[in-house]
C-alpha positions in Angstrom: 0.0 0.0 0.0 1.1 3.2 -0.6 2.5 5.9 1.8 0.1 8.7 2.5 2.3 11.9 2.7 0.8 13.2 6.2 3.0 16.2 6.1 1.0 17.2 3.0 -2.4 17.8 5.1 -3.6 20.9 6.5 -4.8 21.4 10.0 -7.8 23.6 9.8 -11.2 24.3 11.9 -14.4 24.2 10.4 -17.6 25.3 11.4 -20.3 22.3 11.9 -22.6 23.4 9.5 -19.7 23.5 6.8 -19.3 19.9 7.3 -21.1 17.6 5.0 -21.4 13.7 5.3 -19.5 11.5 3.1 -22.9 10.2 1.0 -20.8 6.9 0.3 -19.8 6.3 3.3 -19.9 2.6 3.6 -21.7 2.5 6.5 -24.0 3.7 4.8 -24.5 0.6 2.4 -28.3 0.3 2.6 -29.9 3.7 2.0 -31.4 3.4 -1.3 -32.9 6.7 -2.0 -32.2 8.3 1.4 -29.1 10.8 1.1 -30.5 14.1 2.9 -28.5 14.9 5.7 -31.5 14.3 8.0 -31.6 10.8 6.8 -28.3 10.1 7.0 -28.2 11.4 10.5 -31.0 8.8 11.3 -29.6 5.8 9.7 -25.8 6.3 11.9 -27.8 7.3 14.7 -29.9 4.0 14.4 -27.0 1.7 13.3 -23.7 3.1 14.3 -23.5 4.2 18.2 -23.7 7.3 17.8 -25.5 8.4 21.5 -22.3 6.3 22.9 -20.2 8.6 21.3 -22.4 11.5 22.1 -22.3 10.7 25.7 -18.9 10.6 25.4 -18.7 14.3 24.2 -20.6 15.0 26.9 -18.8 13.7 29.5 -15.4 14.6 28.4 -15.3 17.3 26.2 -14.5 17.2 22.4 -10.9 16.7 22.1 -9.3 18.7 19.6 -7.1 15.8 18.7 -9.6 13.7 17.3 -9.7 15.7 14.3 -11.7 14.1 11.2 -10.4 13.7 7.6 -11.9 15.9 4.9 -11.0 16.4 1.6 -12.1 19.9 0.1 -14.3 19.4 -3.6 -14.6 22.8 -4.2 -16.1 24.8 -1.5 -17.5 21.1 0.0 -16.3 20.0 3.1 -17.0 16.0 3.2 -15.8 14.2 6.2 -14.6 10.7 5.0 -13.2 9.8 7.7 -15.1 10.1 11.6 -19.0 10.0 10.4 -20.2 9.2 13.7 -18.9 11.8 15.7 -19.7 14.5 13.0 -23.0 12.6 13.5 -22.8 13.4 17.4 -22.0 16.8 17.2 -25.0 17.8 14.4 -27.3 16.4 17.2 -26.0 17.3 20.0 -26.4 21.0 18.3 -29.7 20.4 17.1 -31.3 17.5 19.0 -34.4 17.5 16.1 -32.2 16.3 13.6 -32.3 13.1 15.1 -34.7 10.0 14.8 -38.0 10.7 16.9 -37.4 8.0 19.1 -33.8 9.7 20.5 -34.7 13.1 20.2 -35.5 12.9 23.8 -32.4 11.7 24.9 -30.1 14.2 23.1 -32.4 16.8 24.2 -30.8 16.4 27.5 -27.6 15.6 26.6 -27.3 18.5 24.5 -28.3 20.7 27.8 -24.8 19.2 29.2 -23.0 19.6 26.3 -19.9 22.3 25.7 -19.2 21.7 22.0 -16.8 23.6 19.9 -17.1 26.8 18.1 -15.6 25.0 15.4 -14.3 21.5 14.4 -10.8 20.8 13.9 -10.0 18.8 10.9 -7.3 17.5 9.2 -7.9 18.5 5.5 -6.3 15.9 2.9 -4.9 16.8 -0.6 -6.5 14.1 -2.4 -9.6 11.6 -2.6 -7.3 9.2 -2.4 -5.1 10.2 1.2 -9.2 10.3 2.4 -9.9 6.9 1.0 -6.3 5.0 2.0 -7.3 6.9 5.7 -11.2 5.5 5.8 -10.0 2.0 4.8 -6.9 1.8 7.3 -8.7 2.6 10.1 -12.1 0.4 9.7 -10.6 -2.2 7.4 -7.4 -2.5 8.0 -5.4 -4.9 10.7 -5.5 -2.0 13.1 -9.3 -0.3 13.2 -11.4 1.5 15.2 -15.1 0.6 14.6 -14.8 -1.5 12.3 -17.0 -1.9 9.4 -18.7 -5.2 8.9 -18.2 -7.4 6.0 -20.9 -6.0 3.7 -19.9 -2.1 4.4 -15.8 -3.7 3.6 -17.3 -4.6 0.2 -18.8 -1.5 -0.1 -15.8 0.3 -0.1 -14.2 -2.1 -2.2 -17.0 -2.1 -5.0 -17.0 1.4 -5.3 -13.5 1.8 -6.1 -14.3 -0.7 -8.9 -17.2 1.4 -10.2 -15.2 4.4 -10.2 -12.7 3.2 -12.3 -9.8 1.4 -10.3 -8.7 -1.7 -11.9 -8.2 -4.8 -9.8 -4.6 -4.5 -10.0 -4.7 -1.0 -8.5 -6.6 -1.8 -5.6 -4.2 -4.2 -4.4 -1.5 -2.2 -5.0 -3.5 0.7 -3.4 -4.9 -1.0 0.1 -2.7 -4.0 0.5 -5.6 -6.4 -0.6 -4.9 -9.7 -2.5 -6.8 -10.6 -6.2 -8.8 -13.3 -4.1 -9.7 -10.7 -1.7 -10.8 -8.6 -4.3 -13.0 -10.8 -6.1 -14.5 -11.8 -3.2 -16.0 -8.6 -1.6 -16.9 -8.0 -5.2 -18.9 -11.0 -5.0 -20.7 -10.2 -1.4 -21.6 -7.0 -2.6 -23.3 -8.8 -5.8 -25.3 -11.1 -3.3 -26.0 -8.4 -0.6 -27.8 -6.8 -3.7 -29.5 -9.8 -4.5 -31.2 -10.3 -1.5 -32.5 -7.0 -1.5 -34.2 -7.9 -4.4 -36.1 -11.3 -2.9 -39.7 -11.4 -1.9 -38.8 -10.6 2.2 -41.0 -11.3 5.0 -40.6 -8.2 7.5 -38.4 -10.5 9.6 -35.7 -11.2 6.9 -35.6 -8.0 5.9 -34.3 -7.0 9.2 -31.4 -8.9 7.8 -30.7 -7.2 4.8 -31.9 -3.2 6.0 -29.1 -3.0 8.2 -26.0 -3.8 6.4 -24.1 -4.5 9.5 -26.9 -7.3 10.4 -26.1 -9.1 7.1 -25.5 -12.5 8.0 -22.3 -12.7 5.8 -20.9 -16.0 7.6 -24.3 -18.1 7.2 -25.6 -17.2 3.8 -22.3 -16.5 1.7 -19.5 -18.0 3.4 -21.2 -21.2 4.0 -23.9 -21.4 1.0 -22.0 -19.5 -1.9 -18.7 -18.9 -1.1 -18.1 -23.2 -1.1 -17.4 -23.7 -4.9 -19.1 -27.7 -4.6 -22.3 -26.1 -2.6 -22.6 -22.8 -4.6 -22.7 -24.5 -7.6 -25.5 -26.7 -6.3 -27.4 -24.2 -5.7 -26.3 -22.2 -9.4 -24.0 -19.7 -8.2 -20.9 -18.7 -9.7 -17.9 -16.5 -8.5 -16.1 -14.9 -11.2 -13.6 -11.7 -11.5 -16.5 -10.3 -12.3 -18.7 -10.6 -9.7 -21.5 -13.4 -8.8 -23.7 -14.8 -11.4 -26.5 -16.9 -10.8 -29.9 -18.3 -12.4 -32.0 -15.9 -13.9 -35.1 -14.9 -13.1 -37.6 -15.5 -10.0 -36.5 -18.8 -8.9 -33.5 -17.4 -7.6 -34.8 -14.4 -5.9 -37.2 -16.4 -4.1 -34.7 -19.1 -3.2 -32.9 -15.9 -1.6 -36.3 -15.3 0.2 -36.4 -18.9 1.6 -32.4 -19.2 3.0 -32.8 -15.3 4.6 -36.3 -16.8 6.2 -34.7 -19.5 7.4 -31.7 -17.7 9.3 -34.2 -15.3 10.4 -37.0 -18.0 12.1 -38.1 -17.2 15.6 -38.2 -21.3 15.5 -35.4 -22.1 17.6 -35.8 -25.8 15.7 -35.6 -24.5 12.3 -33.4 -21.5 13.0 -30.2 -21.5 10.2 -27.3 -20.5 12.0 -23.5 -21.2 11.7 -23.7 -24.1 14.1 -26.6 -25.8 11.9 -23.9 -25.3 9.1 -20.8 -26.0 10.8 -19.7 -28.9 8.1 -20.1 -29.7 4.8 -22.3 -32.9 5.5 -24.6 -30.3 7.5 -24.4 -27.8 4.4 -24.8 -30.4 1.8 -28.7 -31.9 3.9 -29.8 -28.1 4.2 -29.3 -27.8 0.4 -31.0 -31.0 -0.4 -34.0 -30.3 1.9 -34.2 -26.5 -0.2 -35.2 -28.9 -3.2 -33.9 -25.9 -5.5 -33.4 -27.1 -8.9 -31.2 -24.3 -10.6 -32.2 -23.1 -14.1 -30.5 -24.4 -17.5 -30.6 -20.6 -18.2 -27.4 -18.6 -18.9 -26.5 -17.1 -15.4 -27.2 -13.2 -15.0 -25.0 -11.0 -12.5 -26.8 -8.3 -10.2 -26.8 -5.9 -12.8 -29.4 -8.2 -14.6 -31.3 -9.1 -11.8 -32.2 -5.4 -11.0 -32.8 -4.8 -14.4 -35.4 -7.3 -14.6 -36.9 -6.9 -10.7 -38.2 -3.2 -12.0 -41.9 -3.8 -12.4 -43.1 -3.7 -16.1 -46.6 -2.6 -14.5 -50.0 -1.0 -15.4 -52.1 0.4 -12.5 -53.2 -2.5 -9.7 -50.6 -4.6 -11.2 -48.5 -6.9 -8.3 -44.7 -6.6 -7.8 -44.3 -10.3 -6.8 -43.5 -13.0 -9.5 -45.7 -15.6 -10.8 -42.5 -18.2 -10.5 -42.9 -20.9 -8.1 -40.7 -20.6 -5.1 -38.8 -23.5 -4.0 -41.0 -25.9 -1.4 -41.3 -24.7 1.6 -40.5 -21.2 0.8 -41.3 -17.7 2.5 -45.0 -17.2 1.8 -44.9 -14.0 -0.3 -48.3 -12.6 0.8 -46.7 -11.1 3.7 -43.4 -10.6 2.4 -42.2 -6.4 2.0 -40.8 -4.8 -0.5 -37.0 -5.1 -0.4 -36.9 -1.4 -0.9 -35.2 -0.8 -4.0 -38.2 -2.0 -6.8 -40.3 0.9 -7.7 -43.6 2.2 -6.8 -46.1 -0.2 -8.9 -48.7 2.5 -10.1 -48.8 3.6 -13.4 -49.0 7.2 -12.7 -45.3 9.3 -13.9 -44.6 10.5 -10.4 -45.3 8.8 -7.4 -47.3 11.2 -4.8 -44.1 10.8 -2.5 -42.1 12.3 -4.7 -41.8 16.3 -2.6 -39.6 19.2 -4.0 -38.2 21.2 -1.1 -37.2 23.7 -3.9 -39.6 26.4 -4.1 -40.0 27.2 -7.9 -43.5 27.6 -9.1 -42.6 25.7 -13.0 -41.0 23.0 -11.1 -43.4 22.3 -8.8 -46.4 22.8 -11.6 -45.0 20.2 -13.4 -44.5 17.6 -10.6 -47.7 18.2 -9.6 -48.8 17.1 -13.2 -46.7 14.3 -13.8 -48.9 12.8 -10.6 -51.4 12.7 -12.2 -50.3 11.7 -15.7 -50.8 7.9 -16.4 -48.1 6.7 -18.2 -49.7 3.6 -20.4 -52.3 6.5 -21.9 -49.9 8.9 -22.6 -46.6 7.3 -22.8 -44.8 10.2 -25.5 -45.8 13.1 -22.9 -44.9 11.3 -20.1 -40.8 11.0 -21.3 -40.5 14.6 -22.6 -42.6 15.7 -18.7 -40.2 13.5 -17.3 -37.1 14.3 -19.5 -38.0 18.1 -18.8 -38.3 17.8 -15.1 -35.1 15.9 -14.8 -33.4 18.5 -16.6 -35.1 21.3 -14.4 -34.5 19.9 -11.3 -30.9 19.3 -11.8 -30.1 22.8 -12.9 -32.2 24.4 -10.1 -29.6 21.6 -8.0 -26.2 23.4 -9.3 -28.0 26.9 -7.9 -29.1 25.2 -4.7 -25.2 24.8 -4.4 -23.6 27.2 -5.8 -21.5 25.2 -8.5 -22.7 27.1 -11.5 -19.8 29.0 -12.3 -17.5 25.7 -11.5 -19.3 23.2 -14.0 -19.2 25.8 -17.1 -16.0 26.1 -16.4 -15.2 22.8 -16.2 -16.9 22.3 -19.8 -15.8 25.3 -21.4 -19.2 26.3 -22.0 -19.9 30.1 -22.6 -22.7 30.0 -20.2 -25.2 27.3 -18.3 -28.2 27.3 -21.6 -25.1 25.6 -23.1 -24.8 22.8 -19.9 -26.4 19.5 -21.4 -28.1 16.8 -19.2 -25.9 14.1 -20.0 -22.7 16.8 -18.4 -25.1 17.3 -15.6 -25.9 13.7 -15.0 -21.4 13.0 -15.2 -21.3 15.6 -12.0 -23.3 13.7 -10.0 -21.1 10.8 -10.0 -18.4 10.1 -7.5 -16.1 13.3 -7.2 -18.3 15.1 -9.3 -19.4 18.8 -8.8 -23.0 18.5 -8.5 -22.9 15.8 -5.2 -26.9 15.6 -4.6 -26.7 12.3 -2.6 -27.0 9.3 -5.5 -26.0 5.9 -3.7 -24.3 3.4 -6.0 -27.0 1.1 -7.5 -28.4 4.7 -8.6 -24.7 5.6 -9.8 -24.8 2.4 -11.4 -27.9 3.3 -13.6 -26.3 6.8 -15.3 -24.1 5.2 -17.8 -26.8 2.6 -19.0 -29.1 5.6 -19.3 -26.8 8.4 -21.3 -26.1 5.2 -23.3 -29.6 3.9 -25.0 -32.5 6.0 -23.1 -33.7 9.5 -24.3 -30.7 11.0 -21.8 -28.7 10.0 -24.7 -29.1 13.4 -26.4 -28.3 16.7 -25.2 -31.4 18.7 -27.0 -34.5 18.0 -25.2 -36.3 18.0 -28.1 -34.8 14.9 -29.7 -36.1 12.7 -27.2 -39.2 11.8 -29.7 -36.0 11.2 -32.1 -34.0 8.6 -30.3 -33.9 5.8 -32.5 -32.3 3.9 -29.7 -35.5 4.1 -27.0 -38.8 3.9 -28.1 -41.3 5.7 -25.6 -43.7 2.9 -25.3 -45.5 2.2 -22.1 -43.6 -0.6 -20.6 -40.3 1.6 -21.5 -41.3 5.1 -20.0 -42.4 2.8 -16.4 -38.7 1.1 -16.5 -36.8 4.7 -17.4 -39.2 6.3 -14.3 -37.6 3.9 -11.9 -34.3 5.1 -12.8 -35.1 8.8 -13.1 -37.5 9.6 -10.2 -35.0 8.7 -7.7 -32.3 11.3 -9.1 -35.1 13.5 -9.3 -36.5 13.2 -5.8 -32.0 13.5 -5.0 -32.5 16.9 -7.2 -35.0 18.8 -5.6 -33.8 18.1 -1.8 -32.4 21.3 -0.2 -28.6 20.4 0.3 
């Protein structure tokens, strides 16, 4: 692993409120469409320890030198490095920012509380000091709170998806190839089973990244070359492929039910699977048959979980599970699949941006049904994502910094596709997108109407076709950027 050059960081102090979250923050694994800094506050305050931490401050003072890591994108401060006591602070300063259910608590703790005038911070030159600093300290053989095996992959999957080879990761954090291919494999399944049909119970398992039960489910189901393949998974370089379609999902469903039964007879723990004779009877009693189908990696899976619906239509497969599976009638929705009506905009889709067009045409697209007027439903859609990410650069002041950056002569010449690239990773216009969302830009500047700049040339796409079943799959992708958009920062 490569030095980080210490000497080249700056010791600065910030004020709270000039410090921003890290939105992919690997503890932060399963927010799907929750980025606002109120939500993010909620999810460490629910999963990470944060009132421990708070307490702490409470009781002893903030120390000056337990300075967090940022790394300056423009006039962005992002901590990458000490989320949960940035976390502490913001609610020990304003108790309300924090789930319902603690407010309470860091009501009074805030009444005791002598925080800082302003943070001290140890500003990094480079993405990369930040990233080399996260990973040491909560991967590395030395940690602090250490993150879990899923939030590890995480980390490690979106250096993959922002461009680092395999060979550069190892080089980079110390990590071997198998290493490598293995997190990139978790991360593939993780995303699986947030696509299975989940009774509330297992999807405690899969809401909370660090409650994944990595050691059951992959390292004694998948993982095992002779068992994984009885079950039709694969672990390649390039991820996890299994069976396509339902089968699988629900398969998923039935191992994640299992592990999560209140049954202490049927409960699926690592004791139950603590051999390979004991692996080898569980898989035989599943009765799971895998597919003659090529195998399909996440990316697939997703693709095909997004409801092809009309209005009243079910999100839940007609495939047969495998016997004895999780009834489905009961199950919830993993999260991630879309809303199942055939309106353009869901009704819980809110823009916090007050501008009167804007929030005209939201309030039309609600009621716009897409299978009877599929053509006006991309351009509405088109337009609004366009308008809401322009009215997003203003919200944060990054105007002048993306024409610049495209050597445009002013922001009429700023297309949506440029728009879309700054939301990525490292990009200017940071409204929040987690990875799977990441994950869908490319796909979408690549075949979809995003593909040309000029609005108007959406009806001219010769790639995309705006028939019904096509507008329903692009709104999955596009409302949850827009709904990202039109957040205040």
């Amino acid at each position: 692993m490569p030095l980080v050059d210490s000497d080249k960081w700056k010791a600065a102090f910030v004020s709270l409120n000039a410090l921003r979250f890290h939105p992919h923050n690997p503890r932060l694994a399963s927010l799907s469409s929750k980025a606002s800094e109120r939500e993010i506050i909620e999810e460490l305050c629910e999963r990470s320890k944060v009132e421990v931490i708070a307490r702490s401050i409470v009781d002893k003072g903030y120390l000056r030198n337990e300075r967090l890591i940022v790394y300056r994108d423009g006039a962005k401060n992002i901590v990458y490095e000490g989320n949960r006591r940035l976390c502490a602070l913001k609610v020990l300063a304003n108790p309300e920012l924090a789930p319902k259910s603690k407010q309470k608590t860091f009501k009074r703790l805030s009444e005791k509380a002598k925080l800082p005038a302003k943070v001290a911070v140890d500003v990094v030159p480079s993405v990369f000091d930040a990233e080399v600093v996260m990973f040491v300290k909560h991967a590395g053989s030395a940690y602090m709170e250490g993150w879990k095996p899923v939030q590890q992959a995480t980390f490690i999957a979106a250096r993959l998806e922002a461009g680092e080879t395999v060979d550069e990761l190892a080089t980079n954090y110390g990590l071997s190839r198998a290493e490598i291919t293995r997190a990139r494999a978790l991360i593939d399944l993780y995303r699986m089973c947030r696509l299975a049909p989940l009774s509330e119970a297992a999807q405690e398992l899969v809401a909370n990244p660090e409650a994944f039960p990595t050691s059951i489910i992959f390292e004694r189901l998948i993982e095992p070359k002779k068992i994984g393949s009885l079950l039709g998974f694969e672990i390649t370089d390039k991820g996890l492929f299994a069976p396509s379609g339902a089968d699988t999902l629900a398969l998923l469903a039935r191992i994640l039910e299992d592990i999560a039964s209140d049954d202490d007879g049927k409960r699926l723990d690592t004791r139950s699977l603590n051999t390979e004779e004991d692996q080898l009877a569980y898989v035989a009693k599943l009765r799971f048959k895998p597919a003659e189908a090529a195998k399909v990696d996440a990316n697939t899976m997703e693709e095909a979980a997004r409801p092809k619906a009309k209005e009243g239509s079910a999100t839940s497969t007609n495939s047969t599970q495998p016997q004895g599976g999780a009834q489905t009638s009961k199950s919830k929705s993993s999260g991630r699949t879309a809303t199942i009506s055939g309106r353009l905009f869901p009704r819980s889709l809110v823009c916090e941006i007050k501008n009167k067009k804007l929030l005209a045409l939201i309030d039309e697209g609600k009621q716009l049904e897409v299978p009877s007027a599929p053509n006006t439903c991309s351009l509405l859609m088109r337009c609004v994502l366009d308008i809401s990410l322009q009215l997003a650069m203003d919200q944060r002041g990054v105007v002048a910094a993306i024409v610049a950056k495209y050597k445009k002569k002013n922001r009429d010449r700023l297309s949506t596709v440029e728009l879309l690239e700054e939301t990525k990773s490292g990009g200017l216009l940071d409204i929040g997108l987690d990875g799977m969302e990441l994950r869908t830009i490319d796909p979408l500047k690549a075949t979809g109407p995003i593909s040309y700049d000029s609005l108007h040339l959406v009806i001219h796409n010769v790639n995309w076709r705006a028939t019904a079943d096509n507008v329903l799959q692009l709104r999955d992708i596009v409302v949850p950027i827009i709904q990202k958009a039109v957040r205040k920062p």
